[in-house]
N, CA, C and O of each residue as an XYZ file, in Angstrom:
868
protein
N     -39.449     -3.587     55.880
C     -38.883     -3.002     54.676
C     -39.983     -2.952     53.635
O     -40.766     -3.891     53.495
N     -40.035     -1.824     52.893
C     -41.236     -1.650     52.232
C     -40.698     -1.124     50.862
O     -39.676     -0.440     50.831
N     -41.462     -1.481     49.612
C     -41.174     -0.353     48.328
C     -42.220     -0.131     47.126
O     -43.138     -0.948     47.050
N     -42.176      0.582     46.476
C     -43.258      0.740     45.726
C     -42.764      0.143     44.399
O     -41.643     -0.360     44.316
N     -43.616      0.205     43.366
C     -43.659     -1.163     41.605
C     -43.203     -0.052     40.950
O     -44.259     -0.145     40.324
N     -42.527      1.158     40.356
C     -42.966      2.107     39.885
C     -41.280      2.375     39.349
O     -40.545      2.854     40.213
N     -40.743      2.126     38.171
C     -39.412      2.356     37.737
C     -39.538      3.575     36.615
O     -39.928      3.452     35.454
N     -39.078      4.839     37.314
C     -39.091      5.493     36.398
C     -37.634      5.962     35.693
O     -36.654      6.243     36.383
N     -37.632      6.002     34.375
C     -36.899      6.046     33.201
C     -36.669      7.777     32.539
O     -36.964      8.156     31.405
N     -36.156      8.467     33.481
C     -36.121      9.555     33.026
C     -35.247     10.119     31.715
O     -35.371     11.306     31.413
N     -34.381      9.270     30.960
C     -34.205      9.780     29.814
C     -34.924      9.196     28.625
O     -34.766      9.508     27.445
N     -35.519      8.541     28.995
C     -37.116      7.963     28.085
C     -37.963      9.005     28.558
O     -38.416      9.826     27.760
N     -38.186      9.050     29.597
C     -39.038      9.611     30.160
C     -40.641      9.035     30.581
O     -41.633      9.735     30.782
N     -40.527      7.347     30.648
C     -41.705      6.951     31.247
C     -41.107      6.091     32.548
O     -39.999      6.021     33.081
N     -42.419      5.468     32.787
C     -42.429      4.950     34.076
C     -42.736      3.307     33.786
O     -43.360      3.088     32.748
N     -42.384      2.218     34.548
C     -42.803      0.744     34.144
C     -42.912      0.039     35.453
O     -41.923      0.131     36.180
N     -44.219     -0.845     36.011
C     -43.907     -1.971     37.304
C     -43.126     -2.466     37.136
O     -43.020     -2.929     36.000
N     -42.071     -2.715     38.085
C     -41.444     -3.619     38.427
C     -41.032     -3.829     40.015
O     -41.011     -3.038     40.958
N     -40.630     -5.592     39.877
C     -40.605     -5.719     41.098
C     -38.773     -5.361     41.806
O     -37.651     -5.685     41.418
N     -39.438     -4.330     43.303
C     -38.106     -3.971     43.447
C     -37.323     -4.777     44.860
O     -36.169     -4.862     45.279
N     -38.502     -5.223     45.233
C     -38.349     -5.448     46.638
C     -38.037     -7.287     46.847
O     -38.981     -8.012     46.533
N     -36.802     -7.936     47.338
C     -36.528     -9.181     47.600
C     -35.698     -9.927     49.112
O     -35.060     -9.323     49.974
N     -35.989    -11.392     49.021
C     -35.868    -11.989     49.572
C     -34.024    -11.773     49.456
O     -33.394    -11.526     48.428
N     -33.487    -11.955     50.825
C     -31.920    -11.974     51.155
C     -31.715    -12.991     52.536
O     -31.560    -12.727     53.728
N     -31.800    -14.408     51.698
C     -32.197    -15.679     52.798
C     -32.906    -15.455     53.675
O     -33.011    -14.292     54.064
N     -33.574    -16.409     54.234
C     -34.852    -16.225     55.458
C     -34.691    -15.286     56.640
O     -35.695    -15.214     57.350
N     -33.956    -14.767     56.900
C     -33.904    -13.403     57.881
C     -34.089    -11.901     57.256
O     -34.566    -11.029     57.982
N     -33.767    -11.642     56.103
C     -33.583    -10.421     55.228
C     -33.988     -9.938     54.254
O     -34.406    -10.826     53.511
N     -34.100     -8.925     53.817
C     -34.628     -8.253     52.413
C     -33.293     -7.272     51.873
O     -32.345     -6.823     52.517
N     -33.690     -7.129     50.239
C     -32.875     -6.376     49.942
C     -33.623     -5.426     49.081
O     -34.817     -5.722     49.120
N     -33.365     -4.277     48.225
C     -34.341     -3.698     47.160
C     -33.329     -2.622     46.481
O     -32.661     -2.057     47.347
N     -33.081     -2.250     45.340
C     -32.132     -1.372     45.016
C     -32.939     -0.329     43.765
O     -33.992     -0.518     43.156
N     -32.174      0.555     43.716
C     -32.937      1.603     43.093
C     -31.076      2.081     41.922
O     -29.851      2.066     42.041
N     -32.259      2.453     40.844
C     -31.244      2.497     39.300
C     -31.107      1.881     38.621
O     -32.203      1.394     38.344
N     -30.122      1.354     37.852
C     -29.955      0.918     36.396
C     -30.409     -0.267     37.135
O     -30.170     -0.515     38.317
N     -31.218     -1.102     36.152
C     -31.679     -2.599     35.905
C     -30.684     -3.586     35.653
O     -30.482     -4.568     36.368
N     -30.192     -3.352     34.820
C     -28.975     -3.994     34.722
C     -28.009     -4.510     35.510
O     -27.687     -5.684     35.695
N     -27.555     -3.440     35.983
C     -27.172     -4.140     37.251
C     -28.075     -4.538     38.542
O     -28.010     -5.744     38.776
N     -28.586     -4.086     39.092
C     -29.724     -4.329     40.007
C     -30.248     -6.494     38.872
O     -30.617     -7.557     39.370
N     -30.112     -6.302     38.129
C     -30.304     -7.473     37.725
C     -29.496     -8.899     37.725
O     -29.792    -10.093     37.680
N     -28.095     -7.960     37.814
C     -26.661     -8.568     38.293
C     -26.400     -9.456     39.371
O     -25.898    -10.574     39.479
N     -27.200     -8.092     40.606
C     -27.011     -8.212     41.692
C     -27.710     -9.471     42.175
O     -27.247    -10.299     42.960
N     -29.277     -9.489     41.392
C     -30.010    -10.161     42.082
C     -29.628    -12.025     42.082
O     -29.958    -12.865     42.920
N     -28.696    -12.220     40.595
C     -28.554    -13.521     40.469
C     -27.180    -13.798     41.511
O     -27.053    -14.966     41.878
N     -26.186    -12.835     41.987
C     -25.658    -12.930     43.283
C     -25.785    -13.010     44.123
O     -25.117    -13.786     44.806
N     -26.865    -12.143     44.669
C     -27.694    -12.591     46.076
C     -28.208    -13.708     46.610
O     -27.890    -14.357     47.606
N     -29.363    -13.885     45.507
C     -29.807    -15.066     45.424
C     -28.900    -16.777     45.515
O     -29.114    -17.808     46.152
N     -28.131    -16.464     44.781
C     -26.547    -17.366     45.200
C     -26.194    -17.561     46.329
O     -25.867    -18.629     46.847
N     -26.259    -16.168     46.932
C     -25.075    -16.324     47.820
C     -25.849    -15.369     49.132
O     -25.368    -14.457     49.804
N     -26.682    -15.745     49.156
C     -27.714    -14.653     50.259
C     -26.938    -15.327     51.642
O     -26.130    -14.523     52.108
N     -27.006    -16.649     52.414
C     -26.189    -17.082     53.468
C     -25.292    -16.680     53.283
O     -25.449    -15.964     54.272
N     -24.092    -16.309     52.832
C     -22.832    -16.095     52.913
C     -23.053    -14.676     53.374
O     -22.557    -14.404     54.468
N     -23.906    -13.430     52.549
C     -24.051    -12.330     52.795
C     -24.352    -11.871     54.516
O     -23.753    -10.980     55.117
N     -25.403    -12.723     55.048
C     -26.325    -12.344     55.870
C     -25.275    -13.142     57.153
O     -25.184    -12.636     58.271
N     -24.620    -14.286     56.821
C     -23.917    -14.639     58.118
C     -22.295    -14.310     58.263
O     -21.379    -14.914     58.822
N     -22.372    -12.864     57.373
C     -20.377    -12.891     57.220
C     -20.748    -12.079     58.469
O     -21.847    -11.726     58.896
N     -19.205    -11.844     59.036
C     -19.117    -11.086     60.515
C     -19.550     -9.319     60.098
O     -20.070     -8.681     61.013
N     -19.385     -8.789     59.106
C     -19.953     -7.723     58.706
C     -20.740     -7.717     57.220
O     -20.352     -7.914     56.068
N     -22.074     -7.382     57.840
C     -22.592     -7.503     56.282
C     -22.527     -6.645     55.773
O     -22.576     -6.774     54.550
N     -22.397     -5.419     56.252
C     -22.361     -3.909     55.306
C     -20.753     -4.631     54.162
O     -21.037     -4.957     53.010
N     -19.520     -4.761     54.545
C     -18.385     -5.456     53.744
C     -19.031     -6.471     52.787
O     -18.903     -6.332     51.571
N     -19.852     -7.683     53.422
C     -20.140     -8.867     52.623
C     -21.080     -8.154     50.952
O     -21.034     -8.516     49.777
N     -21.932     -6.906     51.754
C     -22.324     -6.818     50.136
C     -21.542     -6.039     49.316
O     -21.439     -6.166     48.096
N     -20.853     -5.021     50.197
C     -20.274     -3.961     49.360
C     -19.008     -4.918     48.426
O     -18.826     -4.495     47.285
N     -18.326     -5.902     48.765
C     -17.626     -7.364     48.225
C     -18.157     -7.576     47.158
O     -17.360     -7.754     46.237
N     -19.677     -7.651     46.798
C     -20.317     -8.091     45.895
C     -20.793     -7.053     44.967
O     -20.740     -7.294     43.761
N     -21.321     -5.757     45.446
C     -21.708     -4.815     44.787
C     -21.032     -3.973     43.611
O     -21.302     -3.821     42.419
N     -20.011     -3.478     44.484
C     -18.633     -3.117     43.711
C     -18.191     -3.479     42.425
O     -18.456     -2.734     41.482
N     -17.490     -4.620     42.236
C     -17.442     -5.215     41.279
C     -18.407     -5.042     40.270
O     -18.039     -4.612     39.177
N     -19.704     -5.341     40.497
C     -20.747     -4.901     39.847
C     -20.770     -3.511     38.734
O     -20.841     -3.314     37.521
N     -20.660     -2.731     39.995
C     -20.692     -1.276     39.351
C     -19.850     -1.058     38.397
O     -19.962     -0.430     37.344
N     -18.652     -1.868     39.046
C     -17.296     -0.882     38.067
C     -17.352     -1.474     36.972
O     -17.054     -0.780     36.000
N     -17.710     -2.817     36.728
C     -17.949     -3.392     35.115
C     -19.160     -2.635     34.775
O     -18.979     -2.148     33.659
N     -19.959     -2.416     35.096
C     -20.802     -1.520     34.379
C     -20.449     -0.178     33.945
O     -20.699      0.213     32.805
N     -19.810      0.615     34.920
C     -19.446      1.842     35.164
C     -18.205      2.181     33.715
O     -17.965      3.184     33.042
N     -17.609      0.640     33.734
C     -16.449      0.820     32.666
C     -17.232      0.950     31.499
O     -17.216      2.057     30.962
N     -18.017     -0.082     30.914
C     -19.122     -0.079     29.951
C     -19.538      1.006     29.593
O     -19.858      0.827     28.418
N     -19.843      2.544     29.989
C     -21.211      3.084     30.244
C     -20.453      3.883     29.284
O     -19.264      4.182     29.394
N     -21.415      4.272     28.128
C     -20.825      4.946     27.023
C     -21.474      7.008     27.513
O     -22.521      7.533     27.134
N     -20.352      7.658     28.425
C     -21.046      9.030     28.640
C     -21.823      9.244     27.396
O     -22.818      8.529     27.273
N     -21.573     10.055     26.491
C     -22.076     11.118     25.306
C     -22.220     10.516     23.960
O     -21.507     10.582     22.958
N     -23.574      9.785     24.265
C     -24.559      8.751     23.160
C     -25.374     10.239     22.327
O     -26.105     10.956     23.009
N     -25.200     10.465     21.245
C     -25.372     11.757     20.087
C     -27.071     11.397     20.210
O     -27.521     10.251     20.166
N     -27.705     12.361     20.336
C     -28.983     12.511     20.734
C     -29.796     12.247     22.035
O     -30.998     12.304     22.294
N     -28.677     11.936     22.758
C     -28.839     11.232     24.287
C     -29.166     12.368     25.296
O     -28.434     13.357     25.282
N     -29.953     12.324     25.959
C     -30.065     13.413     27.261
C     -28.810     13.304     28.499
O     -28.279     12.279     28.928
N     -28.579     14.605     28.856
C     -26.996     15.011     29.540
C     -27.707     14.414     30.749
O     -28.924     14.274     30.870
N     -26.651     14.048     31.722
C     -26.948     13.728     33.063
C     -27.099     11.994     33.102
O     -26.704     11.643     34.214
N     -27.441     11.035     32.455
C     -27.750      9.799     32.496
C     -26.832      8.992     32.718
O     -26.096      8.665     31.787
N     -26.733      8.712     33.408
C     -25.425      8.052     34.664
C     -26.153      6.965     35.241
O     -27.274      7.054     35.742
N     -25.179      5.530     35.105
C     -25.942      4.175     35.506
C     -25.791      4.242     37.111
O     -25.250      3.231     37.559
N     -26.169      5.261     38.131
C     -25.975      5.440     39.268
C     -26.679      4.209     39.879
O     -27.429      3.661     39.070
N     -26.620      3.502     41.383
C     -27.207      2.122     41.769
C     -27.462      2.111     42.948
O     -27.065      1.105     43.535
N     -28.111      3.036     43.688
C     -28.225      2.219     45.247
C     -28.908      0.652     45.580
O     -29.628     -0.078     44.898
N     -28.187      0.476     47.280
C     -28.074     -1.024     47.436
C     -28.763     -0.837     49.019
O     -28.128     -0.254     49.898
N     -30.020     -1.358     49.243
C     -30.406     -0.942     50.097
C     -30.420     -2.351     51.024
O     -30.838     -3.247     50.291
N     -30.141     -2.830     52.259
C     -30.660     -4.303     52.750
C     -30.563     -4.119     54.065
O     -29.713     -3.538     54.739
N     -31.896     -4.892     54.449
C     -32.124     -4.639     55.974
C     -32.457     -6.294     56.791
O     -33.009     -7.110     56.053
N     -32.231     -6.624     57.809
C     -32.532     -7.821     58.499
C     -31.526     -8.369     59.580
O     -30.755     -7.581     60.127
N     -31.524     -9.956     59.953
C     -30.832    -10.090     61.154
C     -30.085    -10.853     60.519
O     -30.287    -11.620     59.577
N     -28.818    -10.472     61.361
C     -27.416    -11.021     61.520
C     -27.176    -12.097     62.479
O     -27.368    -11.407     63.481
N     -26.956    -13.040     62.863
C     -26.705    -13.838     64.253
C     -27.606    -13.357     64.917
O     -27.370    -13.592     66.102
N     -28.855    -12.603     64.747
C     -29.542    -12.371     66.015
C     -29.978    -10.855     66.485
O     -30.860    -10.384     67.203
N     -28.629    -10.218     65.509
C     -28.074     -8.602     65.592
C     -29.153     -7.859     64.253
O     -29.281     -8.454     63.182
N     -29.884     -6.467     64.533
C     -31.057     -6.145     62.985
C     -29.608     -5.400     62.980
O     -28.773     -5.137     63.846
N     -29.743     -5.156     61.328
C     -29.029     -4.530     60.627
C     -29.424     -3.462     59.210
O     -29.594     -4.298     58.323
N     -29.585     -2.470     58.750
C     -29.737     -1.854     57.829
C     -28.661     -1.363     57.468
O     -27.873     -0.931     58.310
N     -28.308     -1.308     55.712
C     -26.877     -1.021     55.006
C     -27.477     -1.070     54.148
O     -28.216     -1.976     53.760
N     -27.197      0.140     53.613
C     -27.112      0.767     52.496
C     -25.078      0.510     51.413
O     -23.972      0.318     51.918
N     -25.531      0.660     49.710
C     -24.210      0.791     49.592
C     -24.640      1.875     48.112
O     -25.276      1.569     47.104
N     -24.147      2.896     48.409
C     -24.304      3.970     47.460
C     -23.821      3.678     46.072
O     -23.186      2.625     46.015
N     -23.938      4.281     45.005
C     -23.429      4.434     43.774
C     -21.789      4.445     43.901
O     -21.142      4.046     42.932
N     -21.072      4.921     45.148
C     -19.400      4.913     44.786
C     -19.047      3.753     45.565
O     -17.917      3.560     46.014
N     -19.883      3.102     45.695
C     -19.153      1.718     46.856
C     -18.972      1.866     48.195
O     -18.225      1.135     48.846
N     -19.592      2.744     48.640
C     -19.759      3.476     50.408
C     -20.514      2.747     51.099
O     -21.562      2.443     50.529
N     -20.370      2.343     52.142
C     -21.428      1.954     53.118
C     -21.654      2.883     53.993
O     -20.875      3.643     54.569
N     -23.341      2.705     54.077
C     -23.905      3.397     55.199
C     -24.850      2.403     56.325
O     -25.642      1.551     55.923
N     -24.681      2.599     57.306
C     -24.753      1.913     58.802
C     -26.244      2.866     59.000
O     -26.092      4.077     58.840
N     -27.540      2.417     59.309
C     -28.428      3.152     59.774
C     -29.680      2.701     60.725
O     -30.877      2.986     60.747
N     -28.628      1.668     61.676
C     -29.415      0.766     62.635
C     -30.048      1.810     63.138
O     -31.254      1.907     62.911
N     -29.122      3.197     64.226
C     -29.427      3.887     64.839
C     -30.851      4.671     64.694
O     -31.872      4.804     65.369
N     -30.539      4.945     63.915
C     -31.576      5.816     63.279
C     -32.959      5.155     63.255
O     -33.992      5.671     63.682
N     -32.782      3.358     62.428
C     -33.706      2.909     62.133
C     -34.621      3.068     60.927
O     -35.723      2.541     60.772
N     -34.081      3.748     60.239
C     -35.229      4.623     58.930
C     -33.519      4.146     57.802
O     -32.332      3.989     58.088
N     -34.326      4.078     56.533
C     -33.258      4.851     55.715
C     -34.427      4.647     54.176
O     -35.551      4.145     54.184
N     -33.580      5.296     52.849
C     -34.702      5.112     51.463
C     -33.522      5.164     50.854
O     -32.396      5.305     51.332
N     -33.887      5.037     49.736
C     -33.553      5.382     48.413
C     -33.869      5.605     46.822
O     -33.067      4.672     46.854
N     -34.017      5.724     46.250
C     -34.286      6.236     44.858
C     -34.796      7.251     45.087
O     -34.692      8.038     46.027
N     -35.572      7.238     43.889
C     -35.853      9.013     42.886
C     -36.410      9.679     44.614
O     -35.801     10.549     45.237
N     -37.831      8.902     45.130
C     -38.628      9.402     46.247
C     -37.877      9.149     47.602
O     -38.510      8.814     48.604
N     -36.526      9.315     47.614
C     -35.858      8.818     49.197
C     -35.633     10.244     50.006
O     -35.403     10.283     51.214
N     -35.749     11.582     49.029
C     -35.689     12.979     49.553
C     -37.384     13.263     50.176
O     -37.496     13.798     51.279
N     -38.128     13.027     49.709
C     -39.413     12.908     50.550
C     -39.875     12.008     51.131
O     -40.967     12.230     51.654
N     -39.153     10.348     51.335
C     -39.419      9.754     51.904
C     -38.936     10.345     53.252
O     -39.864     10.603     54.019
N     -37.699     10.617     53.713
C     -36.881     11.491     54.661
C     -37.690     12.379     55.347
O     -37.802     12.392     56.573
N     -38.285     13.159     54.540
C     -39.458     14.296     55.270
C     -40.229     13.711     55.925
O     -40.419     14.024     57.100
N     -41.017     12.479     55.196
C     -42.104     11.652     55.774
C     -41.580     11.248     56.814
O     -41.993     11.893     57.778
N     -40.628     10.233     57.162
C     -40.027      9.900     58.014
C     -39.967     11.098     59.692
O     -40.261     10.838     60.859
N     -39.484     12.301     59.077
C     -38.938     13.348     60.183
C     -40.242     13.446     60.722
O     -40.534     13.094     61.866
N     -41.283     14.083     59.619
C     -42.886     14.042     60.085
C     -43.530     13.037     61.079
O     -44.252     13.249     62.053
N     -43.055     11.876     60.548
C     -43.285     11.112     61.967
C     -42.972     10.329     63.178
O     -43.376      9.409     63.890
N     -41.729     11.471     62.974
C     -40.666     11.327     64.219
C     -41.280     11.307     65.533
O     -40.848     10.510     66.366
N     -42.262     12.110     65.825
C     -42.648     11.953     66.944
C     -43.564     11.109     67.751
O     -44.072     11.294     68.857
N     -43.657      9.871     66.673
C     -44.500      8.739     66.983
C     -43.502      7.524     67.687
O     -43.840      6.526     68.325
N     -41.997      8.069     67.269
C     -41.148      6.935     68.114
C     -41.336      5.254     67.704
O     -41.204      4.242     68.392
N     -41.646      5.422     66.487
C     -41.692      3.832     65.407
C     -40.549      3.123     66.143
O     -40.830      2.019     66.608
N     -38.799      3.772     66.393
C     -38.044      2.767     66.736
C     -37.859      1.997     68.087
O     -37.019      1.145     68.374
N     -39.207      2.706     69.086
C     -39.180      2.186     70.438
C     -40.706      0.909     70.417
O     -41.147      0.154     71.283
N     -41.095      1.177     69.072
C     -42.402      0.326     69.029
C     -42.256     -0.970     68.324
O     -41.242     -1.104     67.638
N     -43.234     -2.087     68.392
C     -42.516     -3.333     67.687
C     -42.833     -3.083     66.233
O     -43.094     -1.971     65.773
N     -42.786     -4.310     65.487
C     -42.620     -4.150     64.406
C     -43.751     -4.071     63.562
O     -43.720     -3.828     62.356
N     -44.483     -4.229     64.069
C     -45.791     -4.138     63.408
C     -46.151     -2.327     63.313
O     -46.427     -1.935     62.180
N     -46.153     -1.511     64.182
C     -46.318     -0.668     64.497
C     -45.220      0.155     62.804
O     -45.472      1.100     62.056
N     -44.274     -0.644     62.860
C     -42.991      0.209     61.562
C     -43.919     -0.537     60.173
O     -44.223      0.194     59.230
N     -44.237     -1.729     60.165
C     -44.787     -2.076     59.106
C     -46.016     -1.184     58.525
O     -46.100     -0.953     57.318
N     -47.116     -0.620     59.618
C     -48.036      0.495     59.256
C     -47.504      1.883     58.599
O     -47.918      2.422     57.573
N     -46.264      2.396     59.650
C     -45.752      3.379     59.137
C     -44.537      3.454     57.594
O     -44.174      4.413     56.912
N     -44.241      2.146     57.533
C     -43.993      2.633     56.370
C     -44.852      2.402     54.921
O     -44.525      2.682     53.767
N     -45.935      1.850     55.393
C     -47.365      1.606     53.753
C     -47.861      3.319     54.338
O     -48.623      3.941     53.599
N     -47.493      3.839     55.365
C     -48.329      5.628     55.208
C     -47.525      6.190     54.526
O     -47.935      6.704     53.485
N     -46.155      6.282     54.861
C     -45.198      6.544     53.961
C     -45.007      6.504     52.333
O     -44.447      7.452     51.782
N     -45.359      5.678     51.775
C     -45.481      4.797     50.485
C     -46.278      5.380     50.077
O     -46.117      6.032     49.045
N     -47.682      5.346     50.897
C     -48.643      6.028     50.054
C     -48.910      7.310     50.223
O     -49.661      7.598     49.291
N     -48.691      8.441     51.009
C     -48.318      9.550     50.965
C     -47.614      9.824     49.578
O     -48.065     10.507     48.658
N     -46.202      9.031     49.631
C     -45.237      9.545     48.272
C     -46.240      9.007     47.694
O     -46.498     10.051     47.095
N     -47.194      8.176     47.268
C     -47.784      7.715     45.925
C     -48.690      9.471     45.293
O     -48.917      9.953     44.183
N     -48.862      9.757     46.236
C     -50.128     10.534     46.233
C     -49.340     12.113     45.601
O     -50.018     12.857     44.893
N     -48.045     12.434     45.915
C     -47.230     13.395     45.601
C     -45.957     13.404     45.027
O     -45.165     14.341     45.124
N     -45.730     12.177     44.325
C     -44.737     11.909     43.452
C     -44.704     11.531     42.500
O     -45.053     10.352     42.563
N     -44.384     11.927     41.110
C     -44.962     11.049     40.318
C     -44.397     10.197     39.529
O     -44.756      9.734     38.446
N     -42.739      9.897     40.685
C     -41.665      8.858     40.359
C     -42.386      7.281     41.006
O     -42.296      6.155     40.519
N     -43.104      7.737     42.272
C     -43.544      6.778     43.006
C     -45.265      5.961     42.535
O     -46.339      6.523     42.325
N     -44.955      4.641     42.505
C     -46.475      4.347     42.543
C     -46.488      2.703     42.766
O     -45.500      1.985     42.616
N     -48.021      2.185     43.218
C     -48.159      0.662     43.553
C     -47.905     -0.302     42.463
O     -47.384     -0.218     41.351
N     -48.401     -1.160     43.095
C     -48.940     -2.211     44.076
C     -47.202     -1.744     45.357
O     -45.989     -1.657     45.169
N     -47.779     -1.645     46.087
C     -46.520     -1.637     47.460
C     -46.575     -3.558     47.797
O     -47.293     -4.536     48.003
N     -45.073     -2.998     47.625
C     -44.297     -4.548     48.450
C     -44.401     -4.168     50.156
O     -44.494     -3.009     50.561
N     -44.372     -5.160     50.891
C     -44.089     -5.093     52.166
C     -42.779     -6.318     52.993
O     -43.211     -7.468     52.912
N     -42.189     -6.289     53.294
C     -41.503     -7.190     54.112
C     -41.413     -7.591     55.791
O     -40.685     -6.899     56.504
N     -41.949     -8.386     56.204
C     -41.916     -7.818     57.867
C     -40.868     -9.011     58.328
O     -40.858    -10.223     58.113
N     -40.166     -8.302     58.913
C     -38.911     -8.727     59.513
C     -39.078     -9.343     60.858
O     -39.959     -9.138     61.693
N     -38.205    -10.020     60.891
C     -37.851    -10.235     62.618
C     -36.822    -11.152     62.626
O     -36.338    -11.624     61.597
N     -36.382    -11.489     64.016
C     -35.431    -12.583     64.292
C     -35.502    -14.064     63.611
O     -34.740    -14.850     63.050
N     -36.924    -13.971     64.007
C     -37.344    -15.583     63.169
C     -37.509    -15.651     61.545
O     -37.480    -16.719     60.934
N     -37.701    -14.268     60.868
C     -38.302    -14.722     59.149
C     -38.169    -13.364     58.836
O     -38.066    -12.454     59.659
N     -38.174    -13.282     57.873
C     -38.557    -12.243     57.239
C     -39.520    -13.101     55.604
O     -39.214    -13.784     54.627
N     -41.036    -12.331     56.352
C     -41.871    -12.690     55.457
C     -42.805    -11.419     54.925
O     -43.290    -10.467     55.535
N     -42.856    -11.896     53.237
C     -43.275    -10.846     52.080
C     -44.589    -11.369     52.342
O     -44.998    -12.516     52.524
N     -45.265    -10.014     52.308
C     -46.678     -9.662     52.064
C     -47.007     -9.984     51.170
O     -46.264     -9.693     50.233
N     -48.623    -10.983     50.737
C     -49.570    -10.705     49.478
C     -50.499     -9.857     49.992
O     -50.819     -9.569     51.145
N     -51.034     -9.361     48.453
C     -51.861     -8.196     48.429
C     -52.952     -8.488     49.291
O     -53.810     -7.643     49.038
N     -53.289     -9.128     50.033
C     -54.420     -9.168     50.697
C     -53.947     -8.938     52.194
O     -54.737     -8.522     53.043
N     -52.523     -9.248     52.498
C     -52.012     -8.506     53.751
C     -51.915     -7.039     53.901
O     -52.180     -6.279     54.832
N     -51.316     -6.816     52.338
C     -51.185     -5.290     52.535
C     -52.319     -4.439     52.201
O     -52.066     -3.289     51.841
N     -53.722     -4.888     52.275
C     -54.539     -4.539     51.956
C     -55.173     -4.158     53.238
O     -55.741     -3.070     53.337
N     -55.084     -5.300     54.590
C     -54.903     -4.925     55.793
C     -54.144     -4.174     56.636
O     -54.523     -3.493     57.589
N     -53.122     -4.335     56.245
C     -52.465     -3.055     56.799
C     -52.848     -1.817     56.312
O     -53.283     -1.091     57.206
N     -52.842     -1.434     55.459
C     -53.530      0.025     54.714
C     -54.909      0.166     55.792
O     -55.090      1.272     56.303
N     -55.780     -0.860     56.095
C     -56.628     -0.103     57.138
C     -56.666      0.178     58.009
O     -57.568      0.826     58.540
N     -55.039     -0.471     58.781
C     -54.544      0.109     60.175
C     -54.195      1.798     59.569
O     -54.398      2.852     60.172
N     -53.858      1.685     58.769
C     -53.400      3.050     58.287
C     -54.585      4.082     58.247
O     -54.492      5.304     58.362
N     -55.468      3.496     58.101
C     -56.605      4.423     58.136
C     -57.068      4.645     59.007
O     -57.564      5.764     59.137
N     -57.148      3.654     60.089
C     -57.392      3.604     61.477
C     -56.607      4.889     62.031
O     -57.201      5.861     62.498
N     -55.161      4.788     61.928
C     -54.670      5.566     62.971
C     -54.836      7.380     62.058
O     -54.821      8.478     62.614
N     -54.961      7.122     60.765
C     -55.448      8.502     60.538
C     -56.949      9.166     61.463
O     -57.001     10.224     62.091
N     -58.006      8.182     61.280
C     -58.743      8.453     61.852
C     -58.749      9.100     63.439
O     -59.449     10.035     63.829
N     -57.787      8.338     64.205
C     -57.263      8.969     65.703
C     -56.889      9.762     65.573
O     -57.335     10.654     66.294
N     -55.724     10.167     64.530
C     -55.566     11.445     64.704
C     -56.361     12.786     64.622
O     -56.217     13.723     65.408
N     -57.200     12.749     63.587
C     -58.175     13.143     63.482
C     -59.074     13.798     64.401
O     -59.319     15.004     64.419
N     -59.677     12.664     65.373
C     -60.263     12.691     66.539
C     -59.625     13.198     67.963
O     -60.284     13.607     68.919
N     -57.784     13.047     67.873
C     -56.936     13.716     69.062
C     -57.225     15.471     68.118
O     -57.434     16.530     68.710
N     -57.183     15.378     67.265
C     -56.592     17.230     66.588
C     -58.223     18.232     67.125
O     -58.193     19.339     67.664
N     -59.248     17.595     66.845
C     -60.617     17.724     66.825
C     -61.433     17.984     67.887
O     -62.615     18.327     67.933
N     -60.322     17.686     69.046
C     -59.980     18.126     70.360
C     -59.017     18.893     71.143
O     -58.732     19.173     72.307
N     -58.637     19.105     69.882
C     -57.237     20.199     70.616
C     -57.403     21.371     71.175
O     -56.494     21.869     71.840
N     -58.634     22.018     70.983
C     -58.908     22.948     71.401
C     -60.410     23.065     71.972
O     -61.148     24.009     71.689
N     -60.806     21.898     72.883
C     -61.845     21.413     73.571
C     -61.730     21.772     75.265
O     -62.611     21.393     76.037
């Protein structure tokens, strides 16, 4: 699970680091995209109550239990048509969390209306401002088959990902978080890990490079 520092504030209209990406007890991560506020809510719940989340018999339910609530006290709060305010500014919240269950990986998402989305299958999912070109990125490198490879192999592809959007978004930007998952831990990257991985990343640009450079040899 991966995300970039980069909160942008579009009815201000700037951008600020922050950290998006967290711990969801020793098997899991979580990271959410939108209002702070709540996303700030969330985090002193999680943090609470991260075992309860990660070992209920369904965790997509265990957060959406927790999320919900969240929203709708906010949602009640949210004053629409503030007189000088820009139209459209809606405390919208995705809830993104990925890791193991009893043993079982899991990714769940819980949208702005309290929906869960299931996206083991798939294996991929995003969210915020950059989750419509993260998607592309993703399709783009569909044909590398990340979900038949271990995990190391998904940890490269998603810092190419990251930094691709860094490079063409200008919602997105670093220091990139990293999370690498597994049965046993889920352990957060310091910058000097993800500093290594970025040169696997360069590495396998380079192959490609060298397969294309031959394509017509």
């Amino acid at each position: 699970m991966a995300s970039d520092s980069q909160i942008t504030d579009p009815v201000r209209g700037v951008s600020y680091p922050a950290q998006k990406l967290h711990a969801l007890g020793n098997n899991a991560a979580w990271g959410g995209s939108g209002s702070r506020a709540v996303l700030f809510d969330l985090e002193q719940i999680f943090d609470a109550e991260a075992d309860a989340i990660v070992e209920a018999p369904d965790v997509g339910h265990a957060l959406q239990q927790r999320v919900v609530p969240v929203l709708e006290q906010h949602y009640r709060s949210f004053i629409a048509d503030v007189p000088g305010g820009k139209p459209g500014a809606t405390p919208s919240t995705y809830v993104l969390a990925a890791g193991y269950s009893d043993g079982k990986p899991f990714i769940v998402d819980i949208d702005p209306h309290g929906l869960i989305g299931h996206h083991e299958e798939t294996g991929f999912q995003a969210v915020g401002s950059g989750s419509p070109m993260a998607q592309q990125a993703y399709a783009l490198l569909a044909h590398f088959q990340m979900t038949k490879r271990s995990v190391d192999y998904g940890v490269v592809a998603a810092l190419r990902v990251l930094d691709a959007l860094d490079t063409s978004s200008p919602s997105v930007g670093g220091p990139m978080d990293i999370c690498r998952i597994t049965p046993d831990a889920a352990r957060h990257f310091d910058k000097e890990e993800v500093t290594s991985v970025r040169d696997r990343v360069s590495r396998w640009i380079d192959l490609e490079q060298r397969a294309i450079d031959e394509l017509f040899s």
